[in-house]
C-alpha positions in Angstrom: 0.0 0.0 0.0 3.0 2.5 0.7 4.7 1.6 -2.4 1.1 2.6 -4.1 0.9 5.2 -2.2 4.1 6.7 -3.5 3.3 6.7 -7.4 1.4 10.3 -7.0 4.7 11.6 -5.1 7.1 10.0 -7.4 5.2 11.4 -10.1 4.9 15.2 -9.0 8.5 14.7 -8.0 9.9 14.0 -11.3 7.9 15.9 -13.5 6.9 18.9 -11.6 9.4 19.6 -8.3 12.2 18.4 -10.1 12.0 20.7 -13.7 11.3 23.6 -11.7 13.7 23.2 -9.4 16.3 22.7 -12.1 15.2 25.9 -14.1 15.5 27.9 -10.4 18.8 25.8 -10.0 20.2 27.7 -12.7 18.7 30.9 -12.4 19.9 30.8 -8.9 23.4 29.5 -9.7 23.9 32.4 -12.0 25.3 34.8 -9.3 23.1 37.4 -10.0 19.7 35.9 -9.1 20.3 37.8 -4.8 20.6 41.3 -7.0 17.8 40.9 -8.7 15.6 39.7 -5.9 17.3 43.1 -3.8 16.7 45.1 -6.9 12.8 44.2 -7.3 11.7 44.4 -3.6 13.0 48.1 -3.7 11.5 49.0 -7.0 8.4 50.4 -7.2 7.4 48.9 -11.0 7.4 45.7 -8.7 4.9 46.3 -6.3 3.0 47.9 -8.8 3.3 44.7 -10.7 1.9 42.9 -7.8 -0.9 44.9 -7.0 -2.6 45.1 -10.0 -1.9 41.0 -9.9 -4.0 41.5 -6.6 -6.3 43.7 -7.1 -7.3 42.5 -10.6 -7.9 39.4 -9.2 -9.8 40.3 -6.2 -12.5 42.3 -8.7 -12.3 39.6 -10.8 -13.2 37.5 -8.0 -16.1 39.4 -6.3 -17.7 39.9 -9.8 -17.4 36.1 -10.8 -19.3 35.5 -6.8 -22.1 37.8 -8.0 -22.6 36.9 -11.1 -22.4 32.9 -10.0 -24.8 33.0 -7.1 -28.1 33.9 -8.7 -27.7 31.3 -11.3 -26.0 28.6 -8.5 -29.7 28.9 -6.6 -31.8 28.4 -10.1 -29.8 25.4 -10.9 -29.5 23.7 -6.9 -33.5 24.7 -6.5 -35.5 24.1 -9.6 -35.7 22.0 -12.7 -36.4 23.0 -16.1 -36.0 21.6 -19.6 -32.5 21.7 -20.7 -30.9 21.8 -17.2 -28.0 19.5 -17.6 -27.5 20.9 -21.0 -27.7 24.3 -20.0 -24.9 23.2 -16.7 -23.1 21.6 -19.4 -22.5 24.8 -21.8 -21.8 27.2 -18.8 -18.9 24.7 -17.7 -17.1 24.9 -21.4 -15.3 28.4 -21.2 -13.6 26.6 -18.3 -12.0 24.1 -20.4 -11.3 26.4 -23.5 -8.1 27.6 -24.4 -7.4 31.2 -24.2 -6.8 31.9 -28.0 -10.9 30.5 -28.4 -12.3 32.5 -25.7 -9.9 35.5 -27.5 -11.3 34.7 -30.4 -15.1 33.6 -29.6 -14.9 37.7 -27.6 -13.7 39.0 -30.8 -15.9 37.6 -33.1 -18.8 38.9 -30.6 -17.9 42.2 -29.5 -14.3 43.4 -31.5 -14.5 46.2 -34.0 -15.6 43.8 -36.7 -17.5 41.4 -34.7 -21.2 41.1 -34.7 -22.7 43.1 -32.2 -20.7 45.6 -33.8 -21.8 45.0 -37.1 -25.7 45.3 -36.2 -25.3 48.5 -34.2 -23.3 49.9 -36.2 -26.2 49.0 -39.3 -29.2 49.6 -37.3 -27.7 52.8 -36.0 -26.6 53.7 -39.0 -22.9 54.5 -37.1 -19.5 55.5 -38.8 -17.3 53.6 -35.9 -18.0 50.6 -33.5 -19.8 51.7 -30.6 -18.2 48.8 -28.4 -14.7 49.4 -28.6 -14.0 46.9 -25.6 -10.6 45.7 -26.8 -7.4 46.2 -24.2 -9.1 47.5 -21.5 -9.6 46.4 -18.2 -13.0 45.7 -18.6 -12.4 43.5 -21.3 -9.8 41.5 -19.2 -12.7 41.5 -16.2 -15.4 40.2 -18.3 -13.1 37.7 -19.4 -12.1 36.4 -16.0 -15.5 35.8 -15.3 -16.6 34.2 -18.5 -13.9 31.9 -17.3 -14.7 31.2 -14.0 -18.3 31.5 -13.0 -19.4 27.7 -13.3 -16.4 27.4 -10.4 -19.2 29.4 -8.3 -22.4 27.7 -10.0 -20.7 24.1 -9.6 -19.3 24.4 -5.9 -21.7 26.8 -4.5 -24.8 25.2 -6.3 -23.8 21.6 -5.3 -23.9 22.7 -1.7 -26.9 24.7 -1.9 -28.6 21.3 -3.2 -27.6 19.7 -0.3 -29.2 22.1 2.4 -32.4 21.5 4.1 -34.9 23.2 2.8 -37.2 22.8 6.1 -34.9 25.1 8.1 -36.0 28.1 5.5 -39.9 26.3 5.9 -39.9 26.4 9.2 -38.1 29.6 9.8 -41.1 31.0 7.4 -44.0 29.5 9.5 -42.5 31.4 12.8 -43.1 34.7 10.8 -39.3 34.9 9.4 -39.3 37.3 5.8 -37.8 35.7 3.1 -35.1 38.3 3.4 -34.6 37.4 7.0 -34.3 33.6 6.3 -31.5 34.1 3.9 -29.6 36.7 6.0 -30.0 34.8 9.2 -29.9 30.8 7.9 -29.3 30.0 3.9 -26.4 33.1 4.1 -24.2 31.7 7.3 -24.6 27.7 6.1 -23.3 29.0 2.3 -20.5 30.9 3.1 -18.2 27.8 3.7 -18.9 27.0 -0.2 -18.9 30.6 -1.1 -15.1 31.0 0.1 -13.8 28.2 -1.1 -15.4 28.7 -4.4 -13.8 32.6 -4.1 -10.5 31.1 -3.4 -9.9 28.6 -6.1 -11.3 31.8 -8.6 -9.1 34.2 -7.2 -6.0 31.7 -8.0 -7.1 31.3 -11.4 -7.2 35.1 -11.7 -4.1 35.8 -10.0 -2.2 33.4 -12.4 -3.6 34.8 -15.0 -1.2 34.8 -18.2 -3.7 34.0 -21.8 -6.5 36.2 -21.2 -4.0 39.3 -20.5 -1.6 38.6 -22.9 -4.3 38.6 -25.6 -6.9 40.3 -24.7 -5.5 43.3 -22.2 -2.5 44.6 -24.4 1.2 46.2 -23.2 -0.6 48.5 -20.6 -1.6 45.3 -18.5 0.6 42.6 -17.1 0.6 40.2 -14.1 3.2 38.2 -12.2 2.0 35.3 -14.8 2.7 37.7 -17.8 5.7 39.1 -16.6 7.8 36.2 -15.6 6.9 35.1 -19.6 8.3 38.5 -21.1 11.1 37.8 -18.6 12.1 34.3 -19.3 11.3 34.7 -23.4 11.2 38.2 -24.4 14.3 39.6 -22.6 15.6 35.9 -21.5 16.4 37.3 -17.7 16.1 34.1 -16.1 17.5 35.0 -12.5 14.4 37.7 -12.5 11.6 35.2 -13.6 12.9 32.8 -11.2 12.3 35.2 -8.3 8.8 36.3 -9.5 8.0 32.3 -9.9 9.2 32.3 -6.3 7.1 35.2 -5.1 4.2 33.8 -7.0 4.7 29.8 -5.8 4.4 31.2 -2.5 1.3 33.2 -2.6 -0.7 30.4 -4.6 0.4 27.7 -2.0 -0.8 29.9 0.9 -4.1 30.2 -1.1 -3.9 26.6 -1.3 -3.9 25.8 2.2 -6.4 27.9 3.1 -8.8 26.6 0.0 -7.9 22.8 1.1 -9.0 23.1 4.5 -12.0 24.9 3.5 -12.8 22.4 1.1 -12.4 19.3 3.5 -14.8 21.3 5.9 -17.4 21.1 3.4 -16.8 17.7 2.8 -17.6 16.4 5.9 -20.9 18.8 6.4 -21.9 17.2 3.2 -21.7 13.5 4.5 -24.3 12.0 4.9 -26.9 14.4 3.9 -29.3 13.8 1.5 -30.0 16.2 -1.6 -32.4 18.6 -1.5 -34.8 17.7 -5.3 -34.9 20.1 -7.3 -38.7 21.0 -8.5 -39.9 22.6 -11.1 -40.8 26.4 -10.8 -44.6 26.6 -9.1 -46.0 30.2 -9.8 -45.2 32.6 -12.6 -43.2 34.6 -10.1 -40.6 31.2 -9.9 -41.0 31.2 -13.9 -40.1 34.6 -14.6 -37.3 34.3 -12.2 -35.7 31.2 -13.8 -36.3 32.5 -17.5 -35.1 36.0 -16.6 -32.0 34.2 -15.4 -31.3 31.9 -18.2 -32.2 35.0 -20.8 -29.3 37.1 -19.1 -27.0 33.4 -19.2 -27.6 33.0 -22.7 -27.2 36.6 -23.1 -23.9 37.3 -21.6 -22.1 33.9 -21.5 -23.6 32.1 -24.4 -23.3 34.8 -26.9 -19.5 35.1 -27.3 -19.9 31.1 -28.2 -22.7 31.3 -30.3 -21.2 34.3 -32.3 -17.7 32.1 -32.7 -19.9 29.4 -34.4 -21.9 31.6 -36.5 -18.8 33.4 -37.7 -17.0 30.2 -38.8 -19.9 30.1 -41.1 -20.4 33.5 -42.4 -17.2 35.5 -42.4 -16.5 36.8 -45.6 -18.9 38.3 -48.1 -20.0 34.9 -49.7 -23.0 34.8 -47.1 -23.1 30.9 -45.1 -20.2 28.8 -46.2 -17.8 25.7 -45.4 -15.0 26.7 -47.3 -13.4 27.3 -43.9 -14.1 23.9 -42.2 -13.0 22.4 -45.9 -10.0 24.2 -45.8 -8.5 22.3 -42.7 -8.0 19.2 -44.6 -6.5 20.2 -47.6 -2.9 20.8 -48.4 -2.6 23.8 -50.8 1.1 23.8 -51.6 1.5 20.1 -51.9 3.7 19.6 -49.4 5.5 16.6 -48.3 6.1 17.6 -45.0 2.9 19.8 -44.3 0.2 18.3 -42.3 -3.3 19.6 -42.7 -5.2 21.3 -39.7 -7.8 18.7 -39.4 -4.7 16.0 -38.1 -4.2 18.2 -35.4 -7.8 16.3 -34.1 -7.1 12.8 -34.0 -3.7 14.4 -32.3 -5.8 16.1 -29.5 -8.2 13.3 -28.9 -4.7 10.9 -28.7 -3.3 13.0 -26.2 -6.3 13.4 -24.3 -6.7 9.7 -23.8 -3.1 9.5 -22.5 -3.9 11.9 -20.1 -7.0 10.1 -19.2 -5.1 7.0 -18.7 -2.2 8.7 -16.4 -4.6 11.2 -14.4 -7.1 8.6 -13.7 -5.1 6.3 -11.3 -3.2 8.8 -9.9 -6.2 10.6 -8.9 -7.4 7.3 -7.1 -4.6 6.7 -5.4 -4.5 10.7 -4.4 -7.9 10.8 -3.6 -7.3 7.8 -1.1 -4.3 8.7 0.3 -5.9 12.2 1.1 -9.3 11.0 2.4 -7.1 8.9 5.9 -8.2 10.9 8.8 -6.0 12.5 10.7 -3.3 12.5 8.3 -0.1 14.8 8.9 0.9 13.7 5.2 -2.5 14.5 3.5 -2.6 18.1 5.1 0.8 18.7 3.0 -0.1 16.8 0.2 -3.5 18.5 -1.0 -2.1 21.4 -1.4 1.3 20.3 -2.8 -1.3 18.7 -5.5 -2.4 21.9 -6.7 0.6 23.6 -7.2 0.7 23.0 -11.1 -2.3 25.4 -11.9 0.0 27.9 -9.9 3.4 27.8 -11.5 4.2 29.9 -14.2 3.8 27.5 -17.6 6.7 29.2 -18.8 9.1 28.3 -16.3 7.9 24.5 -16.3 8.5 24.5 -19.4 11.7 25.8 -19.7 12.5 23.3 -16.8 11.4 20.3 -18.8 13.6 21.5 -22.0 16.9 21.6 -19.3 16.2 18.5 -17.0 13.7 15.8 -19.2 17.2 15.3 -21.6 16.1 12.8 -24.5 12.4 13.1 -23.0 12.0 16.4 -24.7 11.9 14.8 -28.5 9.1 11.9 -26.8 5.6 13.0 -27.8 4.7 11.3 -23.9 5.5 14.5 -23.0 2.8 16.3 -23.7 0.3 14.0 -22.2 2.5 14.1 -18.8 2.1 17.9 -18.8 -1.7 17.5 -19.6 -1.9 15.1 -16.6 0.1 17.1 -14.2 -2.3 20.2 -14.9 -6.1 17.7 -14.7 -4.7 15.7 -11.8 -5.8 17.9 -9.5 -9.0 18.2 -10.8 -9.5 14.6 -11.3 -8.7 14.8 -7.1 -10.9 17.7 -6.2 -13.9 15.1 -7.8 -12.9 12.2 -6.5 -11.9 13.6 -3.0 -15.7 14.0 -2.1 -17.3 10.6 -3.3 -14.1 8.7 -1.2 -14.8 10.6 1.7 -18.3 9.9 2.0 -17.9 6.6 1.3 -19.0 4.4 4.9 -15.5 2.5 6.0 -17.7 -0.3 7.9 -18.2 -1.7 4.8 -14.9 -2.1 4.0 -14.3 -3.4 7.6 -17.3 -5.9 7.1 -16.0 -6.9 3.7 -12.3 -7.8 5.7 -14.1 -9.6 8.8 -15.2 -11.9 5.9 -12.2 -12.5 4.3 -12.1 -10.0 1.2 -8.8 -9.1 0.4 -8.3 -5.1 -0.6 -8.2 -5.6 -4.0 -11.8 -7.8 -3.9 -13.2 -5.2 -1.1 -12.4 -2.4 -3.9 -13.1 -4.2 -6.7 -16.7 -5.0 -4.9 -17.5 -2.5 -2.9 -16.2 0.9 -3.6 -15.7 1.0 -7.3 -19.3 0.6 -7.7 -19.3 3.6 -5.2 -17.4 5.6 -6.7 -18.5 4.8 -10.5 -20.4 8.2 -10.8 -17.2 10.4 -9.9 -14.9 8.0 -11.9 -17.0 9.1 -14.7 -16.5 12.7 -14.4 -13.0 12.9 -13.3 -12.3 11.2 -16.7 -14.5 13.6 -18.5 -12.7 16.2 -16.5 -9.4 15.2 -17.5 -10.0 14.7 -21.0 -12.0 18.3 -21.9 -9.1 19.8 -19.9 -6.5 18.3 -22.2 -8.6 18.9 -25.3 -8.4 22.7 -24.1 -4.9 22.6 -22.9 -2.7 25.5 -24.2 0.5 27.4 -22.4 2.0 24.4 -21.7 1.1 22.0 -25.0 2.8 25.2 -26.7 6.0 24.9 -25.1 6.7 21.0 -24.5 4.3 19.6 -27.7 6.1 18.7 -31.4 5.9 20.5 -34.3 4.6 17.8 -36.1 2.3 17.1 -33.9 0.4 20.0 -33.3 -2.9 20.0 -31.1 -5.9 21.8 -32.2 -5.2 24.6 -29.8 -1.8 25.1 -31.2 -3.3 25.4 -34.7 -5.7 28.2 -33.5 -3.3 30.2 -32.1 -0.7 29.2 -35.3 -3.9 30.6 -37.8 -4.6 33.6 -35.7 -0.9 34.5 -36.4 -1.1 34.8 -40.1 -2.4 37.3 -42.5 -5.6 36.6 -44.4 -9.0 35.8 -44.2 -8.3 32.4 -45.0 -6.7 31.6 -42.1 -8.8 33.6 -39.6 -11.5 31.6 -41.0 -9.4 28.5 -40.2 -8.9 29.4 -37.3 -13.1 30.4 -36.3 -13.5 26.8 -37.7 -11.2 24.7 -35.5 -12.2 27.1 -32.6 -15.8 25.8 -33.2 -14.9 22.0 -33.6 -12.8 21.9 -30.1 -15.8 23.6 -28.9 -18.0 20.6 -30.0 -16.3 18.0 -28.3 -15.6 19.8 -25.3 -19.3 20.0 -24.9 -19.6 16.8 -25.5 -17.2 15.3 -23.0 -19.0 18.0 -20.2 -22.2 16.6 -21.2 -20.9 13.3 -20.4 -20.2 14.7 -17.2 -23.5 15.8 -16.6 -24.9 12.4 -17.7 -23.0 10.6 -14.4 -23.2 13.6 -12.2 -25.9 13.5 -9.1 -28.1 16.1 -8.2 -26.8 18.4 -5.7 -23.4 17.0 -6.2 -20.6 19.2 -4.9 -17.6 19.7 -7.6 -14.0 21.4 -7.7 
């Protein structure tokens, strides 16, 4: 069991601890890495660096709550047609690569985009009226696009789960509704509100595509700046200090989103799920359409205009020359590979992923779920650390210290893994702690041995968040981006890496390409989420 045990430690050690400690090696070894470290706590461009990293992150944070909240209580309280597909679609901007969500905002709301194209007709304008692009408002618009199904997911699974007869009986002692949520459904949500805050604010803070792409020269965060750092001015002693500085702000997040996270784990056990009914009075019904209007409105739009454009740009009205045009090979080239390869890679490399993650998630989860253990309280957040190190750096770490690895197209999968193993945890977690340990002492009185007693007993358990840590795992590799462009081969691109490759050239042609590819990863990614909601419970907490 120890030796089992280890696989999860072996593997972050090898491929995470040890290529960053070899890029901070020499950084550190360089004799200059103390001077800069002097140089940027006394500078003020470096605290001004990190506030905006802050502060950017904390609005990005409380807007994503507020946003998340209404929509969290439509989907924990009432049922509707088109519920799981409707979860489904608001979870697939978190698996998207930033060059889609770039380019699905663009074809929306940019100076040529569609809403911009009918006011500008209707109105009978000279200019754009939205002129959105690098501004802060873009890049906060953004973040939440990203992030809100964090709040609808965590929040909303835990909302399910509350009683509802405290609020009924709270009502027949004379309570106002406003009364019952300040003084009972407010105070038993908070534990899920923070931790859903936390693990948002960490994704903001880190922060690199979205303001890179979308927020211009003006904007940068520590994310951002240790990449112009490392590649643009190749000052590696200075990006190894801001990775530092950043490692250690994320891991204290960590801690304090683990904890939290646990906490709600064991208020959960036990309990049964609150159903979810469908909307009694028209009051209810205007409520839940009003909601879903302003969804489909403001999170759905940006996708819905990235498909239509893949159809319509150009002046040739509705078309396929664009999805036609990643297969062929115009130059008849040997050694060119059309677009449309760049799919089967994807799907490969998700499957790898899939079959690395998956097992090392068990093992994780089980190692994490033993009470009272010193290991697990260092671990859990130790597991997390990937989605808070600067992609850059890691990768710069794998092309010094992985030697003949670097050329092995295992690779990329083993990046993809480290970054979905800890979300293929943060699912499984959950169902193993819940899960009743008599039976598995009844199982051993009888004579099971541990494989049989988890063969029998809790796989069939734990079947349901199997399911969607797999599904989890493979949308998040489909969507994978900063670090497939660093580790993956040329010749084998992934269909990310041909987005962002298209969006680089000139021409219509390849913008086109690029709407069209955009729209195809954003096909299967729905379809693996919808697997998800196919196993998922109701009123099952997530992340």
């Amino acid at each position: 069991m120890i030796a089992l045990y280890a696989l999860p430690l072996i593997f972050l050690a090898v491929f995470y601890l040890y290529p960053l400690l070899a890029i901070l090696r020499i950084s550190v070894g360089s004799g200059d890495f103390a001077t800069q470290a002097v140089a940027a706590l006394t500078s003020a461009a470096f605290w001004r660096l990190l506030w905006f990293t802050t502060w950017q992150a904390a609005l990005s944070t409380a807007l994503t709550v507020l946003a998340g909240l209404p929509l969290a209580y439509i989907f924990a309280r009432f049922d509707f047609p088109g519920k799981r597909i409707l979860h489904a679609l608001l979870t697939i901007p978190f698996v998207m690569p930033t060059v889609v969500v770039a380019t699905a905002f663009m074809a929306l709301i940019g100076r040529t985009g569609l809403l911009n194209g009918w006011l500008q007709h209707w109105l009978a304008l000279d200019a754009p009226p939205i002129q959105l692009e690098q501004t802060i408002w873009l890049i906060l618009i953004v973040h939440v696009f990203y992030n809100v199904a964090i709040v609808i997911r965590t929040v909303g699974g835990f909302w399910g789960n509350l009683n509802p007869h405290l609020n009924e009986a709270a009502a027949v002692l004379g309570a106002a509704p406003w009364q019952v949520w300040r003084t009972i459904t407010l105070p038993l949500l908070l534990p899920s509100v923070l931790a859903s805050s936390l693990l948002v604010f960490l994704f903001c803070f880190t922060s690199f595509g979205v303001i890179l792409l979308l927020g211009g020269l003006r904007f940068a965060t520590i994310e951002v700046e240790i990449y112009r750092q490392a590649v643009s001015y190749f000052n590696l002693p200075l990006a190894a200090w801001l990775s530092i500085v950043q490692l250690v702000l994320t891991f204290s997040v960590m801690i304090v989103y683990t904890r939290q996270q646990a906490r709600l784990s064991r208020q959960l056990r036990g309990r049964r799920p609150a159903r979810s009914q469908r909307p009694r009075n028209r009051r209810q019904w205007s409520l839940v359409i009003a909601s879903l209007l302003v969804t489909a409105l403001v999170l759905l739009a940006p996708l819905l205009a990235l498909t239509v454009r893949s159809f319509t740009l150009g002046d040739q009205g509705p078309t396929l020359l664009y999805y036609q045009a990643l297969t062929e090979n115009p130059r008849q080239s040997a050694f060119f590979a059309p677009p449309i390869t760049a799919v089967a890679n994807s799907l490969l490399y998700a499957l790898a992923t899939l079959a690395i993650s998956l097992p090392l998630g068990v093992i994780s989860a089980y190692m994490l779920a033993q009470p009272r253990s010193r290991t697990a309280a260092i671990l859990d957040p130790l597991l997390l650390l990937p989605l808070g190190t600067s992609a850059v750096t890691l990768g710069f770490g794998y092309i010094v210290a992985m030697g003949p690895l670097r050329a092995s197209p295992w690779l990329t999968p083993i990046a993809h893994a480290l970054i979905a193993l800890p979300f293929v945890v943060r699912t499984l977690l959950p169902a193993r702690r819940a899960l009743d340990r008599r039976l598995q002492m009844a199982a051993a009185t009888l004579g099971a041995s541990p494989w049989q007693r988890w063969w029998t007993i809790d796989a069939p358990l734990l079947a349901r968040a199997l399911a969607i840590s797999a599904a989890f795992a493979f949308a998040i590799s489909l969507g994978e981006f900063g670090a497939t462009l660093l580790v993956a081969r040329p010749d084998r691109p992934t269909m990310p890496m041909v987005i962002y490759q298209a969006l680089g050239r000139p021409g219509l042609l390849n913008y086109g390409q690029a709407l069209a590819m955009s729209t195809l990863l954003m096909v299967v990614t729905a379809l693996a989420l919808l697997a998800i909601e196919r196993f998922r419970l109701p009123g099952e907490e997530e992340f």
